[in-house]
Structures are given as C-alpha cells and as structure tokens.
VOTIDREN-344742 format. One line per 4 residues: their letters; for each residue x, y, z of N, C-alpha, C, O. Coordinates in steps of 0.1 Angstrom, whole numbers, plus 5000, padded with zeros to 4 digits. Example, Ala and Ser with C-alpha at 12.3 -4.5 7.8 and 13.67 -1.06 7.14 Angstrom:
2
AS> 5132/4943/5078/5123/4955/5078/5132/4967/5078/5142/4967/5085  5128/4978/5071/5137/4989/5071/5129/5000/5079/5134/5011/5080 $
END
This chain:
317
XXXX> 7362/1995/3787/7352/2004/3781/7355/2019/3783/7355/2027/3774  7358/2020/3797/7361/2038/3797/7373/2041/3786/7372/2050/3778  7383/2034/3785/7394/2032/3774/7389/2040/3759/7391/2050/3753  7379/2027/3758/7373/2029/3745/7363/2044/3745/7358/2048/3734 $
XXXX> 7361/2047/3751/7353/2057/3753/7357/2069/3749/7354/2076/3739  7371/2071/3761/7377/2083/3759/7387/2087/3743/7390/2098/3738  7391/2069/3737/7394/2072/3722/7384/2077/3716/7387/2087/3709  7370/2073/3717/7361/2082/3709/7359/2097/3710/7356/2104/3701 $
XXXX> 7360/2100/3723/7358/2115/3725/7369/2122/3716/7368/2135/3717  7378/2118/3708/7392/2128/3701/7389/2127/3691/7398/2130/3683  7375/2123/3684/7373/2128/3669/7361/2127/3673/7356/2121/3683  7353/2136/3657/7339/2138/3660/7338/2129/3647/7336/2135/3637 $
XXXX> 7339/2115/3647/7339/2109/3633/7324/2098/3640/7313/2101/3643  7331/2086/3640/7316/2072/3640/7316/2072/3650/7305/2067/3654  7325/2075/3664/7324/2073/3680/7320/2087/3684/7325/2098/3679  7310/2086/3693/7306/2099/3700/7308/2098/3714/7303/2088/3720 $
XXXX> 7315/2105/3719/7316/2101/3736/7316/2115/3740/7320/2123/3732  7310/2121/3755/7310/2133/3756/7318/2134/3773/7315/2140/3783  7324/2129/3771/7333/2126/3789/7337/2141/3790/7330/2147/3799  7347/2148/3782/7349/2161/3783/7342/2171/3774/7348/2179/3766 $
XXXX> 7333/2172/3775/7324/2181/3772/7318/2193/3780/7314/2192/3791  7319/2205/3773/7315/2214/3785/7295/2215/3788/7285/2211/3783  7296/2222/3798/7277/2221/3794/7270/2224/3788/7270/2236/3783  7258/2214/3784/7253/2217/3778/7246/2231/3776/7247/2240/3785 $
XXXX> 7239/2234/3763/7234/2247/3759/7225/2246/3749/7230/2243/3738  7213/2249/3750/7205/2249/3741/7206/2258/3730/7209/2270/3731  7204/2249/3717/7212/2255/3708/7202/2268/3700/7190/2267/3698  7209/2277/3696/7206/2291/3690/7208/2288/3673/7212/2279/3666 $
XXXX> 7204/2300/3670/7205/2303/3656/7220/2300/3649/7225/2311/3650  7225/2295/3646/7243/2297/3646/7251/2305/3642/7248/2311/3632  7264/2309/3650/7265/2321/3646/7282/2321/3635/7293/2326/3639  7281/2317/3629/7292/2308/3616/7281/2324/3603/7285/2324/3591 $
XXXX> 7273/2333/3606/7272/2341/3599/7266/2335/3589/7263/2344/3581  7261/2320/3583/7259/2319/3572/7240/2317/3572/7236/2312/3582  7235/2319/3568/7217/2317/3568/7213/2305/3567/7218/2296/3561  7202/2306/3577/7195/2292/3579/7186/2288/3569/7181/2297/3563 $
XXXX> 7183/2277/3564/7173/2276/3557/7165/2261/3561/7171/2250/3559  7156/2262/3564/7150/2252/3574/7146/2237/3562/7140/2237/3551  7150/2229/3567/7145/2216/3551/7130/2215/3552/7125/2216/3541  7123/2215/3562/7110/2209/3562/7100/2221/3570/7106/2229/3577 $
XXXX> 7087/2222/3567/7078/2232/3576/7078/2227/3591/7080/2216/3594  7077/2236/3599/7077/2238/3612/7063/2220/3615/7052/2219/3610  7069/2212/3623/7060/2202/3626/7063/2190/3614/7062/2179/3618  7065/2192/3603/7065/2180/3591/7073/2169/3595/7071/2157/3591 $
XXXX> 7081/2172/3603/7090/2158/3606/7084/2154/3623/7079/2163/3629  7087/2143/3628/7085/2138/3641/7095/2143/3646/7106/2141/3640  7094/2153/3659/7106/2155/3672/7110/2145/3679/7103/2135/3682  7124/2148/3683/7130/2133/3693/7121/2139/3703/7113/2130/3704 $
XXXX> 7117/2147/3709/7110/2151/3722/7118/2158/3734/7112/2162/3743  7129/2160/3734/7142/2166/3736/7147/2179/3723/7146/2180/3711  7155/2189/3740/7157/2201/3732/7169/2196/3726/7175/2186/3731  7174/2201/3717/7184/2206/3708/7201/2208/3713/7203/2220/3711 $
XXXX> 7208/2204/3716/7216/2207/3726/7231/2216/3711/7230/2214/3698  7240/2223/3718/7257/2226/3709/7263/2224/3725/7258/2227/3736  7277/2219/3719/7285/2217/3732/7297/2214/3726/7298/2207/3716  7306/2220/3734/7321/2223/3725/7328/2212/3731/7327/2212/3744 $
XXXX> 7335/2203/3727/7347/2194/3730/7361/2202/3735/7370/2206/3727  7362/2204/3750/7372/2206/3753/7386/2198/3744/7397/2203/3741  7384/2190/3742/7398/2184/3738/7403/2190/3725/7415/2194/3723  7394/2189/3718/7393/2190/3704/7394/2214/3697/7400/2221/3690 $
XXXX> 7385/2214/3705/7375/2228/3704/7361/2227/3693/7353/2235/3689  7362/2215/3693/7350/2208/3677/7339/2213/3685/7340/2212/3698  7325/2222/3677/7314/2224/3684/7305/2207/3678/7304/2202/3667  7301/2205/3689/7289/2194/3683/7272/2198/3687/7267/2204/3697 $
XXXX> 7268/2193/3680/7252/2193/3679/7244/2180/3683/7247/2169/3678  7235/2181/3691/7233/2166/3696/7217/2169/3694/7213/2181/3693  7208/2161/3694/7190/2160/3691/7185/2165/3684/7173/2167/3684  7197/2168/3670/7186/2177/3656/7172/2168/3653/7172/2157/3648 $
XXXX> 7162/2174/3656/7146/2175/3653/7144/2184/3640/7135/2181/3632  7153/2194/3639/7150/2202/3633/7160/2206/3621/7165/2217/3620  7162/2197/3612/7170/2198/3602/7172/2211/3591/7164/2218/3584  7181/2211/3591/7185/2226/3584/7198/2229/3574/7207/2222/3577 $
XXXX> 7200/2236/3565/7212/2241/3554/7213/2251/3562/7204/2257/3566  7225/2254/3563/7235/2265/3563/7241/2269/3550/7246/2261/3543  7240/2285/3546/7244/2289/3535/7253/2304/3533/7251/2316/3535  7265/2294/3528/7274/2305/3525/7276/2306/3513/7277/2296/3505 $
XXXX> 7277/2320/3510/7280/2325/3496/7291/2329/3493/7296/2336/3502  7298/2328/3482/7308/2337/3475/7308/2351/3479/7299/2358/3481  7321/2353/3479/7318/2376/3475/7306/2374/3461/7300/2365/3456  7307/2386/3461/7296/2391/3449/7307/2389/3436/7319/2392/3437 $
XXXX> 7301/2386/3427/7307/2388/3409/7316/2375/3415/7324/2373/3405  7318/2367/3424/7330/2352/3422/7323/2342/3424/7329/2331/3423  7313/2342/3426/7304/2327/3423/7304/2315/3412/7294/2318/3404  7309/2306/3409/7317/2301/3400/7301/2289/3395/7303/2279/3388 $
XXXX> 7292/2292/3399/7281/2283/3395/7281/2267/3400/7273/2259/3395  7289/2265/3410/7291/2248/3414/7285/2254/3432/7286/2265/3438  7279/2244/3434/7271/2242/3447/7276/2231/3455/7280/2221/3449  7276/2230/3467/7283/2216/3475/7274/2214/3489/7269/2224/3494 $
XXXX> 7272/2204/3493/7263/2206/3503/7275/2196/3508/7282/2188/3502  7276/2200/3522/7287/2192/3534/7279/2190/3545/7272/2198/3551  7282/2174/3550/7275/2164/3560/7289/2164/3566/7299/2161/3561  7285/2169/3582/7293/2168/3589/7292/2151/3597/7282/2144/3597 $
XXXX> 7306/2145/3602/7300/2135/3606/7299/2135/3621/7297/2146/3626  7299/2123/3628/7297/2121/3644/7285/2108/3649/7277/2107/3658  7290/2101/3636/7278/2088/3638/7260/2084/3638/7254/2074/3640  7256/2096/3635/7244/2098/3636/7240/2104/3646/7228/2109/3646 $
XXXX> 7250/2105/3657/7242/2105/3671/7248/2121/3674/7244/2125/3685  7255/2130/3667/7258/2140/3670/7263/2148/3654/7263/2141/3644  7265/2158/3655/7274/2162/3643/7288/2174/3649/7288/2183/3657  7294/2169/3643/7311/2179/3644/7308/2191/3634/7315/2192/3624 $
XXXX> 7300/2199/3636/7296/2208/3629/7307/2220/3624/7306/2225/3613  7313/2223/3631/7324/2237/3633/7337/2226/3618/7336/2226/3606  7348/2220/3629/7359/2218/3617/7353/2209/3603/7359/2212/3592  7340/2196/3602/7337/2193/3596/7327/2196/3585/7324/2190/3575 $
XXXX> 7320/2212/3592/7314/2217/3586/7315/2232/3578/7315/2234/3566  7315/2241/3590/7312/2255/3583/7328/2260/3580/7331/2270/3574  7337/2248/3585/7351/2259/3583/7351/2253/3566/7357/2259/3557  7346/2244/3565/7350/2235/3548/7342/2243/3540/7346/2246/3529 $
XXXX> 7329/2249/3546/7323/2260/3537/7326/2272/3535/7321/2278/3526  7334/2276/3543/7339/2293/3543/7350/2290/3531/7351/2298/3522  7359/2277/3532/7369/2274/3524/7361/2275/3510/7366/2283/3503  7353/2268/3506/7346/2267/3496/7340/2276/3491/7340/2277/3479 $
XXXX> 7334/2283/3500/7330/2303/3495/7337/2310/3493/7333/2319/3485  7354/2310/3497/7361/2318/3489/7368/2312/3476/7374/2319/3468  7366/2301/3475/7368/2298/3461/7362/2297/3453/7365/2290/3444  7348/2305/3454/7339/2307/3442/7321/2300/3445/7310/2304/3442 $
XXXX> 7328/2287/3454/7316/2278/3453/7305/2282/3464/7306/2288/3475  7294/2276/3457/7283/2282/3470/7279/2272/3477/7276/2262/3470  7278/2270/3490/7283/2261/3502/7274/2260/3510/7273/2270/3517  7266/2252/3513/7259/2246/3526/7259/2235/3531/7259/2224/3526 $
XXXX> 7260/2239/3543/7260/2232/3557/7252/2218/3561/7243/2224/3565  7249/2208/3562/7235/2202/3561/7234/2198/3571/7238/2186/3573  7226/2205/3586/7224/2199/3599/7215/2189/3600/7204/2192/3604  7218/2175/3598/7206/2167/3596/7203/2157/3608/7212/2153/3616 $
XXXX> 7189/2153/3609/7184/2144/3620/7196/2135/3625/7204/2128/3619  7195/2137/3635/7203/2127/3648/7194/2118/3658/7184/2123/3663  7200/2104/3660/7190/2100/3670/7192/2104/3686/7202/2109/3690  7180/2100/3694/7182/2106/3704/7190/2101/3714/7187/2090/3719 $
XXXX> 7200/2108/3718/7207/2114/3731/7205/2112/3743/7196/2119/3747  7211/2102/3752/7203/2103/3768/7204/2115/3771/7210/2122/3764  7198/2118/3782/7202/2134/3788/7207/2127/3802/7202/2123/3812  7225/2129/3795/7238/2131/3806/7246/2131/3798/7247/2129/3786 $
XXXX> 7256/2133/3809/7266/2134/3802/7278/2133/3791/7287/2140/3789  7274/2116/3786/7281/2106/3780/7276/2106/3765/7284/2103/3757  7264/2108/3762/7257/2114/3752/7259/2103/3744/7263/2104/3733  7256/2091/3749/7261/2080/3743/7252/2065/3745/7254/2057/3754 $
XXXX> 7240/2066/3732/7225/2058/3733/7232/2044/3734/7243/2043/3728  7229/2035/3738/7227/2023/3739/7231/2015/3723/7240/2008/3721  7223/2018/3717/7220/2016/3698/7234/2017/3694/7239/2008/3689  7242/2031/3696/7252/2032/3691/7262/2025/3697/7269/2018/3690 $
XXXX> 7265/2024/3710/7271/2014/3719/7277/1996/3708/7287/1989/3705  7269/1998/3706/7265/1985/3703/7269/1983/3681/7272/1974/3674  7267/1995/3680/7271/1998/3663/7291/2000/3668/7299/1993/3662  7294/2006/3673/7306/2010/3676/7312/1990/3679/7322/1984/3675 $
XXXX> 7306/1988/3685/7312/1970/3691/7314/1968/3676/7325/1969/3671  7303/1967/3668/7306/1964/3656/7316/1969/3649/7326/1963/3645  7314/1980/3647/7324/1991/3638/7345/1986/3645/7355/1986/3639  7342/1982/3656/7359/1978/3661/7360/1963/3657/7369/1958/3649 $
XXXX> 7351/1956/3663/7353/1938/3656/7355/1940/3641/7361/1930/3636  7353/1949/3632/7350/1947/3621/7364/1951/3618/7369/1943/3609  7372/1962/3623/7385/1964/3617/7393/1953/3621/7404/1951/3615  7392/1950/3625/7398/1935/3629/7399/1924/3624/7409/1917/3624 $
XXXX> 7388/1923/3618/7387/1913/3612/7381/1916/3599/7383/1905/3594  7374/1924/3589/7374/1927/3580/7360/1922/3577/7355/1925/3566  7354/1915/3585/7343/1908/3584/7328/1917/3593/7330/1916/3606  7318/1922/3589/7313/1921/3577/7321/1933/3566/7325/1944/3570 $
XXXX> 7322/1928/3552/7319/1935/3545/7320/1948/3540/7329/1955/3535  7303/1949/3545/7299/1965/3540/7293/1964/3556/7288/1955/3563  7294/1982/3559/7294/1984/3574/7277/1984/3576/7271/1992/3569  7270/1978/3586/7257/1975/3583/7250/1989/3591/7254/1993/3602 $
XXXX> 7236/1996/3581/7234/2006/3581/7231/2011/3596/7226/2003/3603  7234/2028/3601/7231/2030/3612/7223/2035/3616/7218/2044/3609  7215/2033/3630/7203/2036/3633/7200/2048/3628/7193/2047/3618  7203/2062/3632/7200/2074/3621/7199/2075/3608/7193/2084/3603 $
XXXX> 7205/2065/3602/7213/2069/3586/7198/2068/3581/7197/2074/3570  7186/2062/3584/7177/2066/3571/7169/2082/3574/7165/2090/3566  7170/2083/3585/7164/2099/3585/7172/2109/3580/7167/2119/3575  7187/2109/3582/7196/2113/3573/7199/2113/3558/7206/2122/3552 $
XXXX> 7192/2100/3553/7195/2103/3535/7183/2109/3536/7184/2122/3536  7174/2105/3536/7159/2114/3537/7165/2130/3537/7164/2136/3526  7170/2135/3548/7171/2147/3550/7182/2154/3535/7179/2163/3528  7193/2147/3535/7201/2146/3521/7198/2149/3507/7206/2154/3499 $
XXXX> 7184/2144/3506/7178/2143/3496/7169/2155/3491/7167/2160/3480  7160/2158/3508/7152/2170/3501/7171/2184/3503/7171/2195/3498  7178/2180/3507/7189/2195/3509/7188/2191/3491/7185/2201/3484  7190/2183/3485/7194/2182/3470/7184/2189/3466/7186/2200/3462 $
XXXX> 7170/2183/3466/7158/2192/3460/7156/2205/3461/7147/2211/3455  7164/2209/3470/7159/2228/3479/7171/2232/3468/7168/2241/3459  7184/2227/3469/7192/2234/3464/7194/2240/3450/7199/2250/3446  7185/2223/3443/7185/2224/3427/7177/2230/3423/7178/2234/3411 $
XXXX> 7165/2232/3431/7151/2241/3429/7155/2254/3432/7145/2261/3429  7163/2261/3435/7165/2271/3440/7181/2275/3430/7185/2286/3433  7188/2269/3423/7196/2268/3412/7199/2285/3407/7208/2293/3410  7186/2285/3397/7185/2298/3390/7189/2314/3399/7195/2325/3396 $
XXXX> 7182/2309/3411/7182/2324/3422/7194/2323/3427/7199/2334/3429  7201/2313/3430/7211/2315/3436/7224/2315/3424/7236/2314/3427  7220/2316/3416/7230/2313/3405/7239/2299/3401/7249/2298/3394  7233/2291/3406/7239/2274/3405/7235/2269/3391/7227/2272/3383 $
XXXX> 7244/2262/3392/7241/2250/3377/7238/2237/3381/7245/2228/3386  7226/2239/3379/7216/2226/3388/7223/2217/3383/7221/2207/3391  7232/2213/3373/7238/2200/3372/7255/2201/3376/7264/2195/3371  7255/2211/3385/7270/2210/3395/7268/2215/3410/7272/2225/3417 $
XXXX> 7261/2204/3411/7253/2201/3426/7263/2192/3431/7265/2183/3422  7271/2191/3443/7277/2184/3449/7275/2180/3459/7268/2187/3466  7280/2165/3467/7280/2164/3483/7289/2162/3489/7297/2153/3484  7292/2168/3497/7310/2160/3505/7307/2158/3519/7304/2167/3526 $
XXXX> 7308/2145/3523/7306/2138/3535/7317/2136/3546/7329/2137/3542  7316/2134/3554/7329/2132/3566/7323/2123/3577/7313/2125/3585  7331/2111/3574/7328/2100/3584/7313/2098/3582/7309/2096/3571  7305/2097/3593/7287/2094/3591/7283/2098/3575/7277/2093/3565 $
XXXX> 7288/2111/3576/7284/2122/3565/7289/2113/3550/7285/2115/3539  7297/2107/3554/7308/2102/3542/7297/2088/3536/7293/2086/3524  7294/2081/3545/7280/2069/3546/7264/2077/3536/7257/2075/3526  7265/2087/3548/7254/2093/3536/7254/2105/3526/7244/2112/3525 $
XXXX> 7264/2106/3518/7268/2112/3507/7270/2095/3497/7264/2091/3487  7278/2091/3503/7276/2072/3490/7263/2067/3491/7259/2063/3481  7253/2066/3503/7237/2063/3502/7235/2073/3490/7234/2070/3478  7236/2085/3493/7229/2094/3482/7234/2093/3465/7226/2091/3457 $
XXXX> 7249/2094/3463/7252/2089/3450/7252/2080/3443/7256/2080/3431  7247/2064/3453/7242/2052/3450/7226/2050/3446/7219/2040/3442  7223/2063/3450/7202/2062/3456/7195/2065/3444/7200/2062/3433  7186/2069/3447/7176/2079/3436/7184/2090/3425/7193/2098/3427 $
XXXX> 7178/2085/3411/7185/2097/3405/7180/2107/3405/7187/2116/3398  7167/2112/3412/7160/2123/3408/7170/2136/3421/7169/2148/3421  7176/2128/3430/7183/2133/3441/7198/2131/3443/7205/2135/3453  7204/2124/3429/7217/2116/3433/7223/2133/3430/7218/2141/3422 $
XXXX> 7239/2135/3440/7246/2145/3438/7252/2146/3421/7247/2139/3412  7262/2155/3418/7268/2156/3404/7278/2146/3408/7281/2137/3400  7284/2148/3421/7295/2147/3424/7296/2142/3438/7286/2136/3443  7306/2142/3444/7306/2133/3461/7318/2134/3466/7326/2132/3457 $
XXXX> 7322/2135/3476/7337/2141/3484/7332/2126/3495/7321/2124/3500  7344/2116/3495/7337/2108/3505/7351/2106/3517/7360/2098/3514  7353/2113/3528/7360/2115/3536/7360/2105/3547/7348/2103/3551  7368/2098/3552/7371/2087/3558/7357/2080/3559/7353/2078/3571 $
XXXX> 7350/2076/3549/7337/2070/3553/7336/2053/3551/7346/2046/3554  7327/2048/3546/7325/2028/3545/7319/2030/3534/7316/2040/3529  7316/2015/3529/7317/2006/3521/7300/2003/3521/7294/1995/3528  7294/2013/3509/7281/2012/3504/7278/2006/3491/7284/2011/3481 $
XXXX> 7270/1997/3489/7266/1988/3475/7255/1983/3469/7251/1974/3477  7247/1983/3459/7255/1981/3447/7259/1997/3441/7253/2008/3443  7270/1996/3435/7271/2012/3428/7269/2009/3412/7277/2004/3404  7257/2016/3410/7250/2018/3395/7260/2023/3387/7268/2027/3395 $
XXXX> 7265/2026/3374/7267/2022/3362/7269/2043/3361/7279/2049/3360  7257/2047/3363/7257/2062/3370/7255/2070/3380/7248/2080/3383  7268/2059/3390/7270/2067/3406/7277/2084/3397/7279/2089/3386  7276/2086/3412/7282/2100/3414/7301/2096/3413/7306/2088/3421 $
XXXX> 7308/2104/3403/7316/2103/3407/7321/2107/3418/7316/2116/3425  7335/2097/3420/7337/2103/3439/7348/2105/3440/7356/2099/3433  7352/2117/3449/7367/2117/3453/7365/2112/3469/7357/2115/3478  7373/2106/3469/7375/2093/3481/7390/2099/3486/7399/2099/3479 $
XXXX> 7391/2103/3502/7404/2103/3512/7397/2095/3521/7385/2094/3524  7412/2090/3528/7411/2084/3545/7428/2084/3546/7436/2091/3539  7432/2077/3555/7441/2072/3563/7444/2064/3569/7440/2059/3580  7455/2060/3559/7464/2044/3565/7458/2033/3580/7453/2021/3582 $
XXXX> 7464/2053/3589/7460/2045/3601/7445/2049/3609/7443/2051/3621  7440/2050/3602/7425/2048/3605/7416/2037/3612/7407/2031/3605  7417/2035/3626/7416/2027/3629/7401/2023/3633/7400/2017/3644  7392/2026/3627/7379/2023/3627/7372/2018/3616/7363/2009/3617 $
XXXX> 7377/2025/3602/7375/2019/3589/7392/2021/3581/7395/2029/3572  7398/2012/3585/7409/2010/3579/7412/2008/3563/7421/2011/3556  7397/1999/3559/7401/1997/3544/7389/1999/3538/7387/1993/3528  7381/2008/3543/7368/2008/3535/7373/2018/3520/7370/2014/3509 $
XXXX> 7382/2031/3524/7391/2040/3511/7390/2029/3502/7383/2031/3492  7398/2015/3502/7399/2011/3492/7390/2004/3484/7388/2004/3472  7384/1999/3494/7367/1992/3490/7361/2004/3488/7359/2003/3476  7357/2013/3490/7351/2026/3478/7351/2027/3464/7343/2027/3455 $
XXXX> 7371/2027/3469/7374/2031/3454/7372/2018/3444/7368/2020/3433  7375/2008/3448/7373/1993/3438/7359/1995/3439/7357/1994/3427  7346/1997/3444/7335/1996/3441/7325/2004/3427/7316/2001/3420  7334/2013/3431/7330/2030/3419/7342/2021/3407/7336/2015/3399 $
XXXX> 7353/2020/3407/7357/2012/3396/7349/2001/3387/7346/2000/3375  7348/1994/3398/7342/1985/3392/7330/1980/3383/7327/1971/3375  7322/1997/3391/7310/1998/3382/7308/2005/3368/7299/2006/3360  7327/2013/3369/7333/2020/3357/7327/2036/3358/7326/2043/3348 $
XXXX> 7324/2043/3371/7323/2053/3373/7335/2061/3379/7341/2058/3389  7338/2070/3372/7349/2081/3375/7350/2082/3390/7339/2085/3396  7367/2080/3399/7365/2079/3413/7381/2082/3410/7388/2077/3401  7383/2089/3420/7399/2093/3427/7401/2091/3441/7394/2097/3449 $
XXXX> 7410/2082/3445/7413/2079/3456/7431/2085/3467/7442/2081/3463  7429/2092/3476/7440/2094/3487/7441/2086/3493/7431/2084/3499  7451/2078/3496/7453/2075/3515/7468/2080/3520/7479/2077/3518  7463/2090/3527/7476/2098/3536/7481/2085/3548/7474/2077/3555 $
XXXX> 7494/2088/3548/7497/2076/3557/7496/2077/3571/7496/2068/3580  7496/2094/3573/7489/2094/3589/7476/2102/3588/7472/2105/3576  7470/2105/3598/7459/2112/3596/7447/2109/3604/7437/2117/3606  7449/2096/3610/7438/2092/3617/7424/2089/3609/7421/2086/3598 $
XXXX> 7414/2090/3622/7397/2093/3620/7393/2108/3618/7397/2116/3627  7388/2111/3609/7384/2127/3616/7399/2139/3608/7402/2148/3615  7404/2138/3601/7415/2151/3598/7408/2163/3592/7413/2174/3591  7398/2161/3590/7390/2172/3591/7397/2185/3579/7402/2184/3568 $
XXXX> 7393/2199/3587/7407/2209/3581/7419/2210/3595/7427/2219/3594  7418/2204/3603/7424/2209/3618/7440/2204/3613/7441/2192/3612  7451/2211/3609/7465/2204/3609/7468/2199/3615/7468/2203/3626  7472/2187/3610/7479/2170/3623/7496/2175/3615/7505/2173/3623 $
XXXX> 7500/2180/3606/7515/2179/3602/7518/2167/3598/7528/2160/3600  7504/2166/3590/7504/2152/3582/7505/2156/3569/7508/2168/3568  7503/2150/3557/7501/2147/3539/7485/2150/3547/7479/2160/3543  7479/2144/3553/7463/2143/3553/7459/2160/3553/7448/2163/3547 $
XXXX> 7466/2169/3557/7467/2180/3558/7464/2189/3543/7462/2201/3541  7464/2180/3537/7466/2188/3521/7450/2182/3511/7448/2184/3499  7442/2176/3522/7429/2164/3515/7422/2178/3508/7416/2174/3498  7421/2192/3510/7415/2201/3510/7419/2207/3497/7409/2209/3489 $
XXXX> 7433/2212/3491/7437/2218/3487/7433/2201/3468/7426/2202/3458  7441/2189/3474/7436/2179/3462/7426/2177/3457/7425/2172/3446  7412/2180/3467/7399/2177/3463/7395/2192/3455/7389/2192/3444  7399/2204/3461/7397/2215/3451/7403/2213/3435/7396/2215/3426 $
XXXX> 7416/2208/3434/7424/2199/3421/7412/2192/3414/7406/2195/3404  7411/2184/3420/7396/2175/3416/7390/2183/3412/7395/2186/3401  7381/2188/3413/7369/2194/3414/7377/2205/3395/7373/2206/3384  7386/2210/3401/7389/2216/3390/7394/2207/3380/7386/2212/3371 $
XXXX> 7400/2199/3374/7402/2190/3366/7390/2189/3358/7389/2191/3346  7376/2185/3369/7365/2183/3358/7355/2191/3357/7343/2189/3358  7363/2205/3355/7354/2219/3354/7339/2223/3362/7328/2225/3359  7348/2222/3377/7334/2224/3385/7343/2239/3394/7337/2246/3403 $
XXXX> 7351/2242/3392/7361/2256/3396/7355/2270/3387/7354/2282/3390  7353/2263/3374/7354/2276/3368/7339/2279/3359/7331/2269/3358  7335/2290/3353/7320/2291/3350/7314/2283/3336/7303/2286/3331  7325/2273/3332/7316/2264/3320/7314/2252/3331/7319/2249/3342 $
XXXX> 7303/2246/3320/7301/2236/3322/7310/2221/3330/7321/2218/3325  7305/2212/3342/7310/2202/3342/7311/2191/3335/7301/2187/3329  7322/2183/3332/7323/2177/3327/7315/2166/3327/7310/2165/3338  7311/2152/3314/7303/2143/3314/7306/2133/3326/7317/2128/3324 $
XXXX> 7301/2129/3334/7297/2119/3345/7302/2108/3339/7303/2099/3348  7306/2103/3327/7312/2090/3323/7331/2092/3315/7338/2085/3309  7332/2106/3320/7346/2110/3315/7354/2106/3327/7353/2105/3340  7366/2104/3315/7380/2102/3328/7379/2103/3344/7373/2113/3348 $
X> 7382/2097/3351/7388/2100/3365/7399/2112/3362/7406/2117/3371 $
END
C-alpha cells in the first residue's frame, strides 16, 4: 500500500496522495493574477465543514487545492484588440478529491490567453479530505482499488462514476451558463464555448459533452481521461490525448475515440508513446510534450483560432 501511495503522489491525475506535501495553508484569493468569479451566491451550495486548504507537492512543484466548498472560475484574458472570440473553460484533474490547479490549470490558461482565447480556470467542488496528512478519504481508497484492477484487466468497461463527479458536473454546467451569459461583455461567441479536462477534469468535460444540451460545451479537450456513455448523435466534438504508458487508464484514449466515432461525431485522437498519467504542460522529453501545441492545430482547423465563425458540429474531424 505505501508503494501504491507514493506512485500516486507523482501526478496530480485520479491518485491523490499527500506523503510529500508541504503544510498545509489556508487558501487565499489566488495569486495566478487572473479574477475570481464565484459560481454560486455566498451559502447556495452545502460546505464540506472544513477550511479550504493549497499545498504545493514537493516532488512535483504542482500547487493543489483540497475541500473546495466554494467553487469558482478563474479568468484570464487576452492583451486588448487579440481576443479571438473562442472561450475555454479548463478542469483541472486530481480525482475529485483535490485539484492540480497550477500545471493543469492556470499555466494552460495563460497559454490560451496569449493566443487570443479567453480562459477560465474552473475550481470545482471536491469531496472531503481527512485532516492529515495523507489527504486521502477512505471512498477514494477504494475507487483507486478499482481504477488499478481495472487496468489489468480491462473489466469494468466504463470507469464507474466518482464520488465527487456529480457535484462537479453540476458545478461545470453552471461555469457553462456564467460564461455563455456573459458572452456579449466579454466578447465570446456564445457558440465557441469550450471545455478541456485533465484526468478527473477529463471524466467531467465527457459527463458534460455527453449531458444536457442547454449546457453541453462547443467543443472538449479530453486529456488522459475514461470511458463515458451513451455519446448522442450531437456530443461535443473531442480532441482526445493520453499515453501508451498510462498506467491507470491505459485504453480508455481509445475507447473515447471509438465511442464519439461511433456515434459519428467529429473526434481526433493522440497517443504519445510516453508520457505517463498527468503530462500536463511540465516537459517529460516526450512526443506528449507537443499535446498543447496539436490541440491549438485542432482548435484551429475548425475555426475556433481566428475571429469567424466555428465550424458546424457535424463537419469533418
């Protein structure tokens, strides 16, 4: 078990382990420079009853966030006059039970703000956290047993939903509503609304482009995530990466991609052959190293780079 522990502590993907963690710190305003914007009124949602903790992963330097009660967008903007009218909202992952906020989050949005697009952060509900040091609930314990038998054996399926993940699409959904309602002011083209997910985040960006249409993204970035279904007829198209040797969801990349196929919705698929859980933007001196620069490709192929129109939702991959 300590084995398996300390592999999880080296990515902030579906394993959360906090063995090298420095102390905790109750968390502040963030200081990533970009503005808060709170999802829900002060009290609207139930608190875990526990403060808020950030705490940096010595191993890694990943900041993580542990007992969000208080869900929130982070928003970065373009310079002035280069706002290209496409919007992206990024779900950092870390299993529900924390988020890798720093490399999985605000560094993908600064990347994204200077290339035109307007970028938020999505700090959403996590479950709660013992208070120690291991940061590591029982519930998840126990999803992780699953999540390793499962690469092994390939059985079940589709990875069965995690304790967080419904207060998380919840939270996904109104970031969609804030963002598209707010379209005009910020200069977006309410119909090049994006999500791009990482790991957990990757689970609930496919909940969301599989879900509700009145909330489904334009679009979906699904970064080493699993295997969500049925996919409607008008999912979100997806750009889909992971890695070979990914040893937690080894083949869900491809079950993604055959699922959005199958339903005949536009999907592009990577698998870098190293890269691990977690490549995040941090260079491994891998091909995985480049997921950032192809998904921008993407994005531009079906006119979400430049100030017309995106292309129709049933065009080409």
């Amino acid at each position: 078990m300590k084995k398996f522990i300390r592999r999880l502590a080296a990515v902030a993907g579906l394993g959360m382990a906090a063995a090298f963690l420095s102390t905790a710190a109750t968390a502040q305003t963030a200081a990533s420079h970009g503005t808060i914007i709170p999802l829900y009124a002060k009290g609207q949602v139930t608190s875990l009853g526990v403060p808020e903790t950030r705490e940096k992963l010595s191993e890694t330097g990943e900041t993580m966030i542990f007992n969000v009660s208080d869900p929130a967008l982070e928003w970065f903007r373009p310079a002035p006059g280069h706002a290209n009218g496409t919007a992206v909202i990024i779900a950092p992952g870390g299993g529900f039970v924390g988020l890798g906020y720093e490399d999985g989050g605000t560094a993908v949005a600064r990347q994204l703000a200077q290339r035109g697009v307007t970028a938020l952060v999505l700090k959403y509900r996590t479950i709660r956290s013992p208070n120690n040091a291991m940061h590591m609930p029982e519930v998840h314990m126990k999803e992780m047993d699953t999540i390793m038998a499962r690469a092994k054996s390939g059985m079940p399926v589709e990875v069965p939903p995690f304790a967080g993940e419904k207060h998380a699409v919840e939270d996904g959904a109104r970031a969609m509503t804030i963002v598209r309602s707010h379209a005009t002011e910020w200069g977006i083209d309410p119909q090049r609304v994006g999500f791009i997910g990482f790991s957990a985040g990757a689970f609930l960006a496919a909940d969301l482009a599989i879900g509700s249409k009145v909330t489904r993204p334009d679009f979906v970035g699904l970064l080493y995530g699993g295997l969500r279904t049925p996919v409607p007829a008008d999912a979100s198209p997806a750009f889909i990466a992971a890695a070979a040797d990914d040893e937690y969801l080894p083949n869900d990349s491809v079950q993604l991609y055959a699922a959005w196929r199958k339903a005949g919705v536009p999907a592009e698929l990577h698998i870098y052959e190293h890269g691990g859980h977690g490549f995040d933007l941090r260079p491994k001196g891998t091909t995985s190293d480049h997921w950032f620069d192809e998904l921008v490709w993407w994005m531009q192929s079906r006119g979400l780079m430049g100030p017309g129109r995106n292309h129709s939702k049933k065009s080409a991959a």
